[in-house]
C-alpha positions in Angstrom: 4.8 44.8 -2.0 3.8 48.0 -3.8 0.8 47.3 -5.9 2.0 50.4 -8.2 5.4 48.1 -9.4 3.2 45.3 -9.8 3.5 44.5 -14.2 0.0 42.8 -14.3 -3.5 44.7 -14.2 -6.9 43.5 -13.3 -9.5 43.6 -16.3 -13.0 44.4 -16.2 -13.7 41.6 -18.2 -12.3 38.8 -20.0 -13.3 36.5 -23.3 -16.7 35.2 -23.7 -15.8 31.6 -24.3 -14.3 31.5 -20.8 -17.1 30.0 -18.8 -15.6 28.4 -15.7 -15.7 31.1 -12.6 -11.7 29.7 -11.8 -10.7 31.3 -15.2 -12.6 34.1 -15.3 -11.7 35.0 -12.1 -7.9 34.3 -12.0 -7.7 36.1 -15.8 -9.8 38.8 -14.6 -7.3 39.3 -11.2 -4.4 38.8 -13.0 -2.9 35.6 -11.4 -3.0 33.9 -14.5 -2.5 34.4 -18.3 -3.9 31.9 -21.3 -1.0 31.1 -23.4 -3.2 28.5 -25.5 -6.1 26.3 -24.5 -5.1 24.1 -21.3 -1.3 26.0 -20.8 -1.5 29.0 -18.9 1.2 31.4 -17.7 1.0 32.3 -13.6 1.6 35.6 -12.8 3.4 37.2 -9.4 -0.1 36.9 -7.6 -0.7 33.5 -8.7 2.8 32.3 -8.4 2.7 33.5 -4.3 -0.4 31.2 -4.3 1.1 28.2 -6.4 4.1 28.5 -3.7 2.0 28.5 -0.7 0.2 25.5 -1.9 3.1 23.6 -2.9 4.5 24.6 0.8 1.5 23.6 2.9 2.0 20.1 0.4 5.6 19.7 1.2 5.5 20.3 4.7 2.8 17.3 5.2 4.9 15.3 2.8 8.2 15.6 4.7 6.7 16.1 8.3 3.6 13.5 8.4 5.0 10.8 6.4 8.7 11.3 6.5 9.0 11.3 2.5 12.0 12.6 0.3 12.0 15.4 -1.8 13.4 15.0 -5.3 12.7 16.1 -9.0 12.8 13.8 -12.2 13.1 15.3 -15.5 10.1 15.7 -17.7 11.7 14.2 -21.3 11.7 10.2 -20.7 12.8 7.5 -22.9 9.8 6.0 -24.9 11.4 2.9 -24.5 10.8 2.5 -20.8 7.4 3.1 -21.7 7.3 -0.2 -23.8 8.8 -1.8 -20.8 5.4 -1.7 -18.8 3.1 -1.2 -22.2 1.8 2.6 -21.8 3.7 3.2 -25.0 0.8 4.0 -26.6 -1.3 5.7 -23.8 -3.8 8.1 -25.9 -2.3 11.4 -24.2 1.5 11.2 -24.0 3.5 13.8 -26.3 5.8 12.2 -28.2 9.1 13.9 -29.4 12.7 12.7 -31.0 16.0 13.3 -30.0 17.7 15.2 -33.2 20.7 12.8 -32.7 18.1 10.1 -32.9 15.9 8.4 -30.0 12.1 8.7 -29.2 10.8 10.3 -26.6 8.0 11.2 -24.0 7.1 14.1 -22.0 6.1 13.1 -18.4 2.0 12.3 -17.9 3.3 10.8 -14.5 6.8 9.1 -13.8 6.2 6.1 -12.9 8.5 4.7 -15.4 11.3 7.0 -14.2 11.1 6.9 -9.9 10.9 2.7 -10.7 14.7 2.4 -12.3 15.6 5.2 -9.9 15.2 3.3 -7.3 16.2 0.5 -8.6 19.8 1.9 -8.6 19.8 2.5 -4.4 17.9 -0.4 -3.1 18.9 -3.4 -2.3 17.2 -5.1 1.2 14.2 -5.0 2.9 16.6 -2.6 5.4 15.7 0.2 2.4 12.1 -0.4 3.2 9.7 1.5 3.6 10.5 4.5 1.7 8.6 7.4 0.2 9.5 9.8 -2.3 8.0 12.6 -3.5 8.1 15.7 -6.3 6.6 18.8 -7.4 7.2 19.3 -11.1 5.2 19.6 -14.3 3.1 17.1 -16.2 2.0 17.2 -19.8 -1.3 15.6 -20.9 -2.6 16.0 -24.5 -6.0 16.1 -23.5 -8.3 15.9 -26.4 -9.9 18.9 -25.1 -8.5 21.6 -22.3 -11.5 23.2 -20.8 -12.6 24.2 -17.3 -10.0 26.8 -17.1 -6.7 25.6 -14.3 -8.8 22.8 -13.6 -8.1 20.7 -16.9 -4.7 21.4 -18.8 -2.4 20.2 -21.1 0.6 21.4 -19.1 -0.1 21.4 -15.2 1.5 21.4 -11.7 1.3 18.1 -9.9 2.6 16.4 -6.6 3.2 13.1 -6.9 4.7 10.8 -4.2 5.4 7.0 -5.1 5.8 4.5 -1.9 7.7 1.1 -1.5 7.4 -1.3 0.5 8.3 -5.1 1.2 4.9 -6.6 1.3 0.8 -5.5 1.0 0.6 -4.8 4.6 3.1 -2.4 4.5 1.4 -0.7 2.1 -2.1 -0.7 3.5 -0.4 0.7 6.4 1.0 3.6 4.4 -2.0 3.6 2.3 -4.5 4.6 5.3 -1.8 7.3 6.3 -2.0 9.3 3.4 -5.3 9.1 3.4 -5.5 11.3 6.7 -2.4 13.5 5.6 -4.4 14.4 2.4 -7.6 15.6 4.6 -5.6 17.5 6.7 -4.0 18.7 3.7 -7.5 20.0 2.2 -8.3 21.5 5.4 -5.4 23.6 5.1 -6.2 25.0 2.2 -9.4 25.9 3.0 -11.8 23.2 1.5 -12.0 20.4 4.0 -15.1 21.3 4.9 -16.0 19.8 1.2 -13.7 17.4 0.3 -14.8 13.9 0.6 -12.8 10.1 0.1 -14.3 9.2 -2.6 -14.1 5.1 -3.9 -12.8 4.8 -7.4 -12.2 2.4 -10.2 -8.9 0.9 -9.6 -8.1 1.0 -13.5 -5.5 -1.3 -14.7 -4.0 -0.9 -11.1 -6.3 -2.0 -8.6 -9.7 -3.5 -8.6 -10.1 0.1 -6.5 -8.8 3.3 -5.8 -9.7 6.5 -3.8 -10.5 9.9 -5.1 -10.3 13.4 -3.2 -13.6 15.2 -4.0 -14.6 18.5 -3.3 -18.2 19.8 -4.1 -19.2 22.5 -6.0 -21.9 22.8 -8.6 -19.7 23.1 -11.0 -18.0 20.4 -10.5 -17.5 17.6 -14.1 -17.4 14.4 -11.7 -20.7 13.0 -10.4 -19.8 11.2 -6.9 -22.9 9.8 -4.4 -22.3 10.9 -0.8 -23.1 9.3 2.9 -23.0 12.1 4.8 -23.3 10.0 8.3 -20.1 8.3 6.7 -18.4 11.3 5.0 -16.8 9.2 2.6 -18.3 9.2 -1.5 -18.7 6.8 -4.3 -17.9 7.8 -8.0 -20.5 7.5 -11.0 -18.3 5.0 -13.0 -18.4 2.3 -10.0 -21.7 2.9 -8.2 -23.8 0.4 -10.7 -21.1 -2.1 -8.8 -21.5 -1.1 -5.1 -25.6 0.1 -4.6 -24.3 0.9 -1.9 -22.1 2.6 0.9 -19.2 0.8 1.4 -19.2 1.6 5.1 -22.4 1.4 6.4 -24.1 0.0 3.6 -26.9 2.8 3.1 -28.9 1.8 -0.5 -28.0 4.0 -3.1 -31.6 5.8 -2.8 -30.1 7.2 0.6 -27.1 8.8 -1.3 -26.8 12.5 -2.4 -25.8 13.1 -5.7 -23.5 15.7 -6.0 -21.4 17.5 -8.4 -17.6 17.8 -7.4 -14.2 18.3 -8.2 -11.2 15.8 -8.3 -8.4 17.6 -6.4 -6.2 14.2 -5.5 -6.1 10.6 -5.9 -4.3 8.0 -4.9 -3.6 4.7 -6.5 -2.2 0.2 -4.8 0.0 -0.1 -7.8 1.7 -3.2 -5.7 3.8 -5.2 -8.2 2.4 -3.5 -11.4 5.7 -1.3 -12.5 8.5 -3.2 -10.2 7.6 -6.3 -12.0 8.8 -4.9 -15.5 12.0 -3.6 -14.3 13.0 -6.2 -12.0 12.8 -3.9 -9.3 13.5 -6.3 -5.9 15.0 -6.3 -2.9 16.3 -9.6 -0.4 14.3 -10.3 2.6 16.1 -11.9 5.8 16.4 -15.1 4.6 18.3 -13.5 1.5 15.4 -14.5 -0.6 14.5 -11.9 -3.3 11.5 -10.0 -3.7 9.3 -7.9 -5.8 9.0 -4.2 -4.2 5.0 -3.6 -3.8 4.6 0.1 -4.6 1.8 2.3 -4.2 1.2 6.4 -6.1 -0.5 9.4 -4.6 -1.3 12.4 -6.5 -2.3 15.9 -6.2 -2.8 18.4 -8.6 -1.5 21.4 -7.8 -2.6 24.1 -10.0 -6.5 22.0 -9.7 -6.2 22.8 -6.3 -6.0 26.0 -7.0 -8.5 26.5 -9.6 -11.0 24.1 -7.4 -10.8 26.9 -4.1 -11.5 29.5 -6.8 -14.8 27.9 -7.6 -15.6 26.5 -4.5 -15.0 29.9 -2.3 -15.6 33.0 -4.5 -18.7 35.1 -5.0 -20.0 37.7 -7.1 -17.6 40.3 -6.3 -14.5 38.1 -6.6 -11.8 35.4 -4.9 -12.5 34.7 -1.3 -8.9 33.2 -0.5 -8.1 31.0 2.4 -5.9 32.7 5.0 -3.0 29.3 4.1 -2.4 30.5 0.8 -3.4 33.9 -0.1 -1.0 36.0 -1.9 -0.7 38.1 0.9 -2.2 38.6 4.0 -3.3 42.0 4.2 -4.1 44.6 1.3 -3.9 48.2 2.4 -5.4 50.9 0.4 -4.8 54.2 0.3 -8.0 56.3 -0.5 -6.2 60.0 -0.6 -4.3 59.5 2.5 -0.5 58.6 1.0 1.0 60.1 3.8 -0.4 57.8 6.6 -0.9 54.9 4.8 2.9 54.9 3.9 4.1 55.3 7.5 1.5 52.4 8.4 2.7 50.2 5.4 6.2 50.4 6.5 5.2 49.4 10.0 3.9 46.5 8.9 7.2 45.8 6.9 8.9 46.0 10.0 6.8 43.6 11.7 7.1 40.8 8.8 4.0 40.8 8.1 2.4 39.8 4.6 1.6 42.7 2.8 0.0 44.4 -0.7 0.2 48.2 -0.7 -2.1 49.4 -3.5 -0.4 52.7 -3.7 -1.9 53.7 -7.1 -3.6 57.0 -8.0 -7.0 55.6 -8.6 -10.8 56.5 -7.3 -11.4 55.2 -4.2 -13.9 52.6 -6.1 -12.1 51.1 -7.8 -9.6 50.1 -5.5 -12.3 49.2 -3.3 -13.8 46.8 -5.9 -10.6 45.5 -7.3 -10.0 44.2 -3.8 -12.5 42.7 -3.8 -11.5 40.8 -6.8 -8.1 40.1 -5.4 -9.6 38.1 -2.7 -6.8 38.7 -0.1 -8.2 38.0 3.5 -7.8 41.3 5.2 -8.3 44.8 3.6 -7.2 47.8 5.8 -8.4 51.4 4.1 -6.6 54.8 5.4 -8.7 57.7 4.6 -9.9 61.2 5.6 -13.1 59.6 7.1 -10.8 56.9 9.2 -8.1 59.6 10.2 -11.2 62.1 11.6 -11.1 58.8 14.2 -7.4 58.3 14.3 -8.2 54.8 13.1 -8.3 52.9 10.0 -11.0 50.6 8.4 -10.6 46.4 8.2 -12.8 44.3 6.7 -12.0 40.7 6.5 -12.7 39.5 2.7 -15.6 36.9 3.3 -17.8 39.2 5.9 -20.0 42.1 4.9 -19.4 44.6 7.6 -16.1 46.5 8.1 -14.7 48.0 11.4 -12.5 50.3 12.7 -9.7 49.8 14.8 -7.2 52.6 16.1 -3.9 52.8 14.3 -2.2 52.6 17.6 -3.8 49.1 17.6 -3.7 47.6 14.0 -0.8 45.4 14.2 -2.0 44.0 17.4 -5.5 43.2 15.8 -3.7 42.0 12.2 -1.4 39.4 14.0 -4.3 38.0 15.6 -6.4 37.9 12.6 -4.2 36.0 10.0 
């Protein structure tokens, strides 16, 4: 893509009352626009990245644990709300049909996949079965803050699971677990993100958290390293302890971290209100245990903003950068154009800032972009018959002969 036809601009700055890096940062690069507090617009960069993400998500989903792929609507009937008694949960929108009728928009869809099902299963022949979506959630947080990381209107994965009894969940249960971390190492923050033990809520007397530390995290979670599993604040009065090896809470790190999934035993919880059964062999009938599994999308995003930028800008994972190579032109349009189109040819990922700008400042607005590789063709380079590469999260550059490039690119992302 030619950066010249791209609509959106990077600014030097952005508004003062934006505090978190993953808004300043994303506003600033012109992946995302603020429509109101907690709704933002994504742009063509930050739409590639939402995409990738959502890919890397699916592919685990489908692959790893075999699930389905469908999308619910967002307006559901307030009455199936009173069914399980979230009617009056404190952050559902409400709305009315003009022909008369109340309704909800979707803070999950539990209350939707349940009667769904319902309508398709029948014996414990259906079972297991896991389905899954990627589709917009609305939450009217009191208030939106921390940027992509806490919004009103948000991107979410969520994947529900039924099963014929509680072993077949626990089974299922300690799979995602392991397709979740692999997940996070994907997209570049495994290396931080810790099972963390949760409240169960109204679910479960437990549940289990995806953390991923940064200091600017808003959740407080205690870490075993020698486990590398994590306890939340809310439960850790309960435990003392870890869970695992049973290290006193005085052996525990406190850290500061992000929430970027979670996953929730709903067993009998939302089947019960809807009848929602199925016959064993002996023809006897049974309620369908369920369990939920969430990630946020969009958090996700906003989470490897803050846990792999720097000072000069994103630092984005090779999984889900918007592109894999940015090549600039510093007054050398001739050779960077025959170069740009080679790498066209080869299918390879590509942002072409083709601009007439100074060399500095397309040097530090790639920076800002955060795309892995940047390749510079200039006077200086051409005296060598090569072109500069710097990979995005090193401090040196190198040069590499044109004749070479794609060679060394294809290696390198």
């Amino acid at each position: 893509m030619r950066q010249s036809i791209l609509f959106t601009k990077t600014k030097k700055e952005v508004e003062k009352n934006e505090v978190s890096q993953n808004a300043r940062l994303l506003l600033r690069g012109g992946y995302i626009n603020k429509e109101m507090a907690g709704v933002y617009s994504f742009l063509p960069l930050g739409l590639r990245v939402i995409r990738k993400i959502e890919n890397v998500i699916r592919e685990e989903m489908k692959n790893s644990l075999g699930a389905q792929e469908i999308v619910m609507p967002a307006l559901h009937p307030l009455s199936n709300y009173k069914k399980t008694g979230r009617e009056k949960i404190d952050v559902l929108f409400h709305t009315k049909l003009n022909s008369g009728g109340d309704l909800v928009l979707g803070q999950s869809h539990e209350e939707i996949v349940v009667p769904l099902f319902k309508k398709f299963v029948s014996s414990y022949k259906d079972l297991p079965c896991g389905i899954f979506q990627i589709q917009t959630k609305f939450r009217n947080e009191l208030r939106a803050k921390s940027g992509i990381l806490r919004g009103r209107e948000f991107l979410m994965k969520d994947l529900y699971s039924f099963h014929e009894n509680e072993n077949s969940l626990h089974e299922y249960y300690e799979r995602v677990k392991e397709v979740y971390l692999r997940i996070y190492k994907r997209l570049g923050i495994g290396e931080k993100t810790y099972i963390t033990l949760a409240s169960g809520g109204t679910f479960s007397k437990y549940s289990h958290e995806f953390q991923t530390i940064t200091n600017s995290g808003e959740d407080d979670i205690y870490l075993c390293k020698d486990c590398k599993i994590a306890i939340n604040k809310e439960i850790i009065e309960t435990t003392k302890r870890c869970p695992k090896c049973k290290k006193d809470i005085s052996d525990l790190e406190e850290k500061k971290a992000i929430e970027v999934g979670n996953i929730f035993p709903l067993y009998t919880r939302f089947s019960k209100p809807f009848g929602l059964t199925y016959k064993d062999k002996e023809g006897k009938e049974n309620l369908v245990v369920m369990g939920c599994y969430g990630i946020g999308i969009s958090r996700v995003m906003g989470a490897v903003v803050e846990v792999l930028s720097d000072e000069r800008g994103i630092v984005w994972p090779k999984n889900i950068a918007p592109f894999s190579v940015h090549l600039l032109s510093l007054n050398a349009d001739k050779e960077a154009e025959k170069l740009y189109n080679l790498f066209l040819q080869e299918g390879i990922d590509i942002l072409f800032d083709d601009r007439e700008k100074r060399p500095g400042e397309k040097l530090i607005e790639s920076d800002l972009l955060g795309i892995p590789l940047r390749i510079v063709v200039s006077g200086k380079t051409l005296e060598k018959d090569s072109v500069e590469i710097k990979k995005r999260e090193k401090e040196e550059e190198e040069f590499v002969k044109i004749n070479e490039v794609i060679k060394y690119v294809q290696k390198n992302i």
